[in-house]
C-alpha positions in Angstrom: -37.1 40.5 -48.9 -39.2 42.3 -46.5 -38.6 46.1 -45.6 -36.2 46.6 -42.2 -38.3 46.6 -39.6 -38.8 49.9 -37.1 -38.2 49.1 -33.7 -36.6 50.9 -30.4 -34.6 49.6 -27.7 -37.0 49.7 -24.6 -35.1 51.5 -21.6 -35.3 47.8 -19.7 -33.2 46.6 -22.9 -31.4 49.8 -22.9 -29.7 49.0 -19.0 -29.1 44.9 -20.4 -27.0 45.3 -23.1 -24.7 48.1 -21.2 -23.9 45.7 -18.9 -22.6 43.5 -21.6 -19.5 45.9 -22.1 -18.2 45.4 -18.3 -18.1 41.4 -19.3 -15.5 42.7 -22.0 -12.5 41.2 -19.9 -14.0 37.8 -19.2 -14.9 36.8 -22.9 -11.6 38.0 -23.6 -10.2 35.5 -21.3 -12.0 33.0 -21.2 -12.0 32.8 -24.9 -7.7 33.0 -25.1 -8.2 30.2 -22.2 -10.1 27.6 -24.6 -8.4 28.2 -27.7 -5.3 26.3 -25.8 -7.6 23.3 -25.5 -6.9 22.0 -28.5 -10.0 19.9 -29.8 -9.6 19.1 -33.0 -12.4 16.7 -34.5 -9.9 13.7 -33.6 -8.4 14.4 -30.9 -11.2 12.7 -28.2 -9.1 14.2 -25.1 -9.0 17.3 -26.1 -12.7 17.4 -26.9 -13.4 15.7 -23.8 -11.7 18.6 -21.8 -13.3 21.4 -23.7 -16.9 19.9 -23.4 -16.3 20.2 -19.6 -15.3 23.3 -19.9 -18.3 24.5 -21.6 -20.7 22.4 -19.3 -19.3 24.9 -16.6 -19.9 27.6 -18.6 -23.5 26.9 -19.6 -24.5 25.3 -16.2 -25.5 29.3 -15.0 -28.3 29.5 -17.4 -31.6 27.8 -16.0 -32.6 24.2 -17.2 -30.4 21.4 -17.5 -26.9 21.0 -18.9 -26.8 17.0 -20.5 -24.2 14.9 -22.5 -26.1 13.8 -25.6 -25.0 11.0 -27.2 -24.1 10.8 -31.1 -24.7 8.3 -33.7 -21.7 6.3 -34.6 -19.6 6.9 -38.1 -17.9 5.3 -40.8 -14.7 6.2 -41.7 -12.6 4.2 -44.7 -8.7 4.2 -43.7 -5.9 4.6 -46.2 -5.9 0.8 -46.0 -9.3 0.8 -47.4 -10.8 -0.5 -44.3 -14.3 0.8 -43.6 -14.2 1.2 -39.3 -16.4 2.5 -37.5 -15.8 6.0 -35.1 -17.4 6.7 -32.0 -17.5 10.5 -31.7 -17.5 12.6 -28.7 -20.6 13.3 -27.2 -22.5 17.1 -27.6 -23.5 19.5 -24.7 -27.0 19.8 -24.7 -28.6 22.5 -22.6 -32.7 22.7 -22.7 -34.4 25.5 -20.5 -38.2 26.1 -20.5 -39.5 23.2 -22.9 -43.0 24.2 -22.0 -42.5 28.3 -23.5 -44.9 29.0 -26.2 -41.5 30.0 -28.5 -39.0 27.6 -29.1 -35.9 28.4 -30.5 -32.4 26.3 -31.0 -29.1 27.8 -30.7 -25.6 25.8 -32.1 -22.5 25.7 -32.3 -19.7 23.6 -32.3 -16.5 23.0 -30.1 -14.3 21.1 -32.4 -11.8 22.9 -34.4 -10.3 22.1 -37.8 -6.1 21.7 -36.0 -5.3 18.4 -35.1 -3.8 17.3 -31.9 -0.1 17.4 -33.4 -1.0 20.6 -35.0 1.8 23.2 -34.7 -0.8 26.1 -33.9 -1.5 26.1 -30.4 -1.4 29.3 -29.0 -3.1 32.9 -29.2 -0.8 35.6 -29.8 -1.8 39.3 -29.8 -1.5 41.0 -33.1 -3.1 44.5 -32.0 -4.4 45.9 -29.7 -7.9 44.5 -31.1 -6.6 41.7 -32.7 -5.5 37.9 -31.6 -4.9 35.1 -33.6 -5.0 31.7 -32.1 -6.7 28.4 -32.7 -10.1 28.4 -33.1 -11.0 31.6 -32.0 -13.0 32.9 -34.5 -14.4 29.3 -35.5 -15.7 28.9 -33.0 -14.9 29.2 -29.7 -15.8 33.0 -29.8 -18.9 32.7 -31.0 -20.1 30.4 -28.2 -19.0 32.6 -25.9 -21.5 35.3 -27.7 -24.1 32.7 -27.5 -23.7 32.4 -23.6 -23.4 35.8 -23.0 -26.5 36.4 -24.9 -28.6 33.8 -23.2 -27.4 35.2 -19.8 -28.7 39.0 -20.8 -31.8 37.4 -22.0 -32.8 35.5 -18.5 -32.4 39.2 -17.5 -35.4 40.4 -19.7 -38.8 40.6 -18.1 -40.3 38.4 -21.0 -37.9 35.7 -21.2 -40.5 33.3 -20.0 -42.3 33.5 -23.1 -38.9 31.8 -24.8 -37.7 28.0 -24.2 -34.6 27.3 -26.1 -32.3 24.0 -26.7 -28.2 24.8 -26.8 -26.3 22.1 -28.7 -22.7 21.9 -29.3 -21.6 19.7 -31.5 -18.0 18.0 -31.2 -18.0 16.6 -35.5 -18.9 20.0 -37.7 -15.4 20.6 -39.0 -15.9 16.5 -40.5 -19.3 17.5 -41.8 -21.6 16.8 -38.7 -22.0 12.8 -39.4 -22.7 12.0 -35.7 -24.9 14.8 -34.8 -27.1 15.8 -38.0 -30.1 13.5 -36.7 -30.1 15.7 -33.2 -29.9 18.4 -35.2 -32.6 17.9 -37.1 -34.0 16.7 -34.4 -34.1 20.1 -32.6 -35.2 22.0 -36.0 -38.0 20.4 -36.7 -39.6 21.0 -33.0 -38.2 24.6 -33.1 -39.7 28.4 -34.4 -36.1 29.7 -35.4 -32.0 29.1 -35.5 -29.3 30.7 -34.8 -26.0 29.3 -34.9 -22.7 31.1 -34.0 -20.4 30.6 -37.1 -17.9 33.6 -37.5 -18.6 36.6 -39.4 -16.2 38.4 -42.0 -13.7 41.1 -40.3 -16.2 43.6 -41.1 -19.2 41.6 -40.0 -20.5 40.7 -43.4 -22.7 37.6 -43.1 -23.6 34.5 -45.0 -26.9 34.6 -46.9 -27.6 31.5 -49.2 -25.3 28.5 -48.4 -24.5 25.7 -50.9 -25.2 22.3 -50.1 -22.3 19.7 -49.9 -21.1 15.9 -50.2 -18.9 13.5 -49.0 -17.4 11.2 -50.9 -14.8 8.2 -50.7 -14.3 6.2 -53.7 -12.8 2.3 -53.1 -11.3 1.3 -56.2 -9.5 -2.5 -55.9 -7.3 -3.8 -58.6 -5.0 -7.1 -58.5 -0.6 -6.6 -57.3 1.7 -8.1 -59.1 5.4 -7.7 -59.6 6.3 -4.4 -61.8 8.8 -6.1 -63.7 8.2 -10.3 -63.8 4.2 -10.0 -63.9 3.3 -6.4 -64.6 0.7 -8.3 -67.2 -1.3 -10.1 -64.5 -1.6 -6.8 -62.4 -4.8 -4.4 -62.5 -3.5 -0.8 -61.4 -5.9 0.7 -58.6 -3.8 4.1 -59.0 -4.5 3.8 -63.0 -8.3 3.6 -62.8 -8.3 6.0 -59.9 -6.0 8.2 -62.2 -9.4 8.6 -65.1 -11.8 8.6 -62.3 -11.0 12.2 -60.9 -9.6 13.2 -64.6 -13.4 12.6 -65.7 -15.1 14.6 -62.1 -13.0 17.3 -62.6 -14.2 17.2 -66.0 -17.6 17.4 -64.6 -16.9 21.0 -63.4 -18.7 23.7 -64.9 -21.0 21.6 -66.5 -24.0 22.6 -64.2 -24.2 26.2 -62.5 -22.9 26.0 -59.1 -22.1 22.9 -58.6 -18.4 22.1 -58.0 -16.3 18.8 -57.4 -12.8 19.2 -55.5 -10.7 16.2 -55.6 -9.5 16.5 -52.1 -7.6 13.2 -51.4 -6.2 10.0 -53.0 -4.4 6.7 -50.8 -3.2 3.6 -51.8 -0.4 2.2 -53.9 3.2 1.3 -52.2 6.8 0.4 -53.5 7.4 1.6 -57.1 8.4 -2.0 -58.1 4.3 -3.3 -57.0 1.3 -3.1 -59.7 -0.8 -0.9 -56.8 -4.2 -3.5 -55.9 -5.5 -0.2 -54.0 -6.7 3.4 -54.6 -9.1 5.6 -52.4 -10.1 9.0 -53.5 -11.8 11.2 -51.5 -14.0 14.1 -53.2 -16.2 16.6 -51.9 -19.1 18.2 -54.4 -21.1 21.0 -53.7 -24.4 22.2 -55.2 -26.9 25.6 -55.1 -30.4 23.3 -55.3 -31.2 20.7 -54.2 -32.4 19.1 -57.4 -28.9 19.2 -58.5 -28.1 16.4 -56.1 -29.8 13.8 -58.6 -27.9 15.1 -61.1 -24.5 14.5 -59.3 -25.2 11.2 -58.5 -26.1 10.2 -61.9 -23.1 11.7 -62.9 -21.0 10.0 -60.2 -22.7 7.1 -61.0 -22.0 6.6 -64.4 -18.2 7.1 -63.7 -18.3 4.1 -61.2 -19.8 2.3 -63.7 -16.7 2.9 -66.0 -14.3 2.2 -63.6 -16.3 -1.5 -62.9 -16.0 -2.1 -66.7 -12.5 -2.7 -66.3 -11.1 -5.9 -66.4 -10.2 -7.2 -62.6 -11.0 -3.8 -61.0 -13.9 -3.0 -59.0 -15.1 0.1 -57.3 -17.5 0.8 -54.2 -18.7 4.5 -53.4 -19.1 5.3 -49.6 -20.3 8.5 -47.9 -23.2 11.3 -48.9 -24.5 14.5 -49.0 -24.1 15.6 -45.5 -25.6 19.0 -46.1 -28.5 20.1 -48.6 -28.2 23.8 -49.6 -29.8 26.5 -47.7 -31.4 29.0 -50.3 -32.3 32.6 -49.1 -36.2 31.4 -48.5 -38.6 34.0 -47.5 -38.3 32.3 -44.1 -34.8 32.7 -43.7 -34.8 36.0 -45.5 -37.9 37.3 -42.6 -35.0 35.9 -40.0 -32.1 38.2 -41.3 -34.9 41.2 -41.6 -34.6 41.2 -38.0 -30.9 40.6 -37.5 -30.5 43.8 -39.3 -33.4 45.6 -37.5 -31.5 44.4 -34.6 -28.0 45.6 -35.6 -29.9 48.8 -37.3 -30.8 50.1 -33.4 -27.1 48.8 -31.8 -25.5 51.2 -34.9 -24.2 47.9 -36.8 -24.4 48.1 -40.4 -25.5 44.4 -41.2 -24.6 43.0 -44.5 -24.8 39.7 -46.2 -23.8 37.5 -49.8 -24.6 33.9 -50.9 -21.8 31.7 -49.5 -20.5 28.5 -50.9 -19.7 27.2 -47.4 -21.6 24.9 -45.2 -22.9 24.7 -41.4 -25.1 23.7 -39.2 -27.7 26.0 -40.8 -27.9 23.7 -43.6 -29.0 21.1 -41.2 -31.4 23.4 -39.5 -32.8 24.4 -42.5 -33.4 20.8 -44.1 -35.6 20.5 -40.8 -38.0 23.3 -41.8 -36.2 25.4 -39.5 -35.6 29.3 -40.6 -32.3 30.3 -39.0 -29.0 32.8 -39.5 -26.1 31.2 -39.3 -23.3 33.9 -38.8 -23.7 35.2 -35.4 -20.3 34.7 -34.1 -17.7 37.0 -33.6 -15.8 39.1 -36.6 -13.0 37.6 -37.9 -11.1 35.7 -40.7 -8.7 33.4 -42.4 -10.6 30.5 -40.8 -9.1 27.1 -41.0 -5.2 27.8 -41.3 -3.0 29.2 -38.8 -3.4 32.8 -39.8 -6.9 32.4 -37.7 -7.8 35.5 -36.4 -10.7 37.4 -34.0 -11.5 41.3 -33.5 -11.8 41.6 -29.3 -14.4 44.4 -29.9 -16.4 41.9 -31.3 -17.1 39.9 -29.0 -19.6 43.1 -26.9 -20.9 43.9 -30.2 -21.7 40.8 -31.2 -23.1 40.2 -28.0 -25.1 43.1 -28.1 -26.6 41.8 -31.2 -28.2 38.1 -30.2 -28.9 39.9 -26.7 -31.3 42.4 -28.7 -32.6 39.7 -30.9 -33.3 37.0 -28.2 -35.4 40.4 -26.2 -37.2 41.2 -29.3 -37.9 37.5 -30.2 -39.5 37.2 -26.3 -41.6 40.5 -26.6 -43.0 39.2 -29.5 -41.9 42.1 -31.7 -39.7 39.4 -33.7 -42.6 36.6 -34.8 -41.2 33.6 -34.4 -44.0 31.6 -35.1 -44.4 34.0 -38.4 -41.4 32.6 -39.8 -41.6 29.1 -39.0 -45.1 28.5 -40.5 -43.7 30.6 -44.0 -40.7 27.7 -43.9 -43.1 25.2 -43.6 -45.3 26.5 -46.5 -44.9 24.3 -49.7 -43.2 21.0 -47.4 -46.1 19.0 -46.8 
């Protein structure tokens, strides 16, 4: 990794960003306002009412504010019925297409609490901290993106930046209907940055693992437990060895990890079960390791088809490939912490073994961070919480690196070519 980079907060810069501490109260609210909505992946009213929301919200930058469209998804029911899922559509906002420096900003609206979910409301904890659905992941953070892109139309060279805003209504179920817009918008864009929470003490992810997918159809024959328990082929049973053999698989390969999440099927005790369907998720540090797992996974299935009168289908993917700490991505966080160097932010980061859109971005050949939301923690259970001061700081900080990225003194176009070095 390259040395910090010197830089100084131009007096211009110096007047944007202390304006950002007067919009302290409106984050605030707004941001206890939408964690109400709840939007979980599932819930499509919810999600619908949100995305409006946020169309208001974005529709004071310049450019246009658009619903985009997402390709449909497969989902396989307890039943083992493969259906397919229309998901909510994304907010796409696109301002200045024709700038020399392109950049792509994400985030996503859904949250991880289903509709019936009994966490529903923010509740104060401190003074400077509120926990509440989807607060810190990440309703927050798109508030910091907005904010960010509104003190940027205030700098004198934000015509040398166009940018593309998407958020996404499916990243809490992997991003199945919006990965090809995503990749979409990386591969025509100079750099990323996405708006997933930071740690509490504003720790961000480096190196991400990659991740998969996976539901496994297993079909056997019913019969009656008692009369015919001969003539039955237990779904459950094979099922049963399958996960015994991929947990087996675990620690095996460095970094690479298979969590048996989920298994349906079966019915009353006195019935030989005719259905199983586990559902696994595996993640990996390289991307070579992906052959690796499926010939693993592979070579299981092909046990469990052995069996007399039981049969087996895989379904699903890799959704994510992993995002290694490239010199591209490494020149990217240079500048974050150049950035939060001059706002007197002590930027830190580790490898994380969680995913995000940055994967996506990534994949595309676009360099990105992909921890610029607010400070916070316990993500994804009801102990969810923000830090308030975070959301001006935070602020602060993609305000200073969307200025520096105009002026130039960021190189966009630096770090896109050194992602692109070694893909063709």
């Amino acid at each position: 990794m390259s040395e910090t980079i010197k830089l100084d907060i131009s007096t211009a810069e110096k007047v944007i960003l202390a304006a950002l501490v007067d919009r302290k109260s409106t984050m605030v609210d707004t941001m206890l306002a939408w964690s109400k909505v709840n939007s979980g992946s599932r819930n499509r009213a919810g999600l619908d009412k949100m995305r409006a929301l946020l169309n208001d919200y974005f529709s004071v930058l310049p450019g246009e504010v658009s619903e985009a469209g997402l390709e449909a998804g497969e989902y396989v029911t307890p039943q083992g019925v493969k259906e397919i899922i229309d998901y909510a559509p994304a907010m796409l906002l696109t301002v200045r297409p024709e700038a020399p420096i392109q950049l792509v900003l994400t985030g996503h609206y859904d949250t991880v609490f289903p509709e019936n979910s009994h966490f529903q409301t923010p509740v104060a904890i401190d003074e400077d901290t509120y926990n509440g659905p989807g607060l810190a992941d990440m309703k927050g953070g798109i508030i910091v993106m907005a904010e960010a892109l509104k003190a940027l139309e205030q700098s004198e060279h934000a015509a040398n930046i166009g940018y593309n805003v998407l958020l996404s209504p499916d990243e809490e179920i992997g991003s199945p209907g919006s990965a090809p817009l995503l990749a979409q918008l990386g591969k025509k864009s100079d750099v990323g940055l996405t708006y997933e929470p930071a740690l509490a003490d504003g720790s961000m992810a480096g190196a991400r693992k990659g991740s998969g997918n996976f539901a496994l159809i297993i079909r056997g024959r019913a019969a009656h437990a008692g009369r015919e328990h001969h003539i039955g082929r237990n779904a459950i049973a094979a099922m049963a060895e399958f996960v015994v053999e991929l947990d087996r698989l675990n620690g095996q390969k460095e970094g690479v990890t298979f969590n048996i999440a989920k298994i349906d099927g079966g019915g009353a005790p006195n019935i030989v079960p005719e259905l199983a369907i586990g559902r696994f998720n595996v993640r990996m540090l390289e991307t070579e390791d992906m052959s690796w797992i499926e010939a693993k996974i592979d070579a299981l299935i092909a046990t469990v088809n052995a069996k007399d009168g039981i049969s087996a289908e895989l379904t699903g993917g890799f959704t994510r490939p992993p995002k290694p700490m490239a010199p591209a991505n490494a020149m990217v966080f240079d500048w974050v912490k150049s950035a939060g160097g001059l706002l007197g932010q002590n930027i830190r980061w580790a490898p994380s073994g969680g995913v995000c859109e940055g994967n996506n971005l990534w994949a595309s050949g676009c360099p990105n961070v992909d921890t610029l939301g607010v400070r916070g923690g316990e993500i994804h259970s009801d102990r969810e919480f923000v830090k308030l001061s975070s959301l001006v700081e935070r602020t602060q900080l993609s305000a200073l690196i969307l200025m520096k990225l105009a002026s130039g003194e960021f190189d966009a176009k630096a770090a896109k070519a050194l992602a692109m070095q070694g893909r063709h």
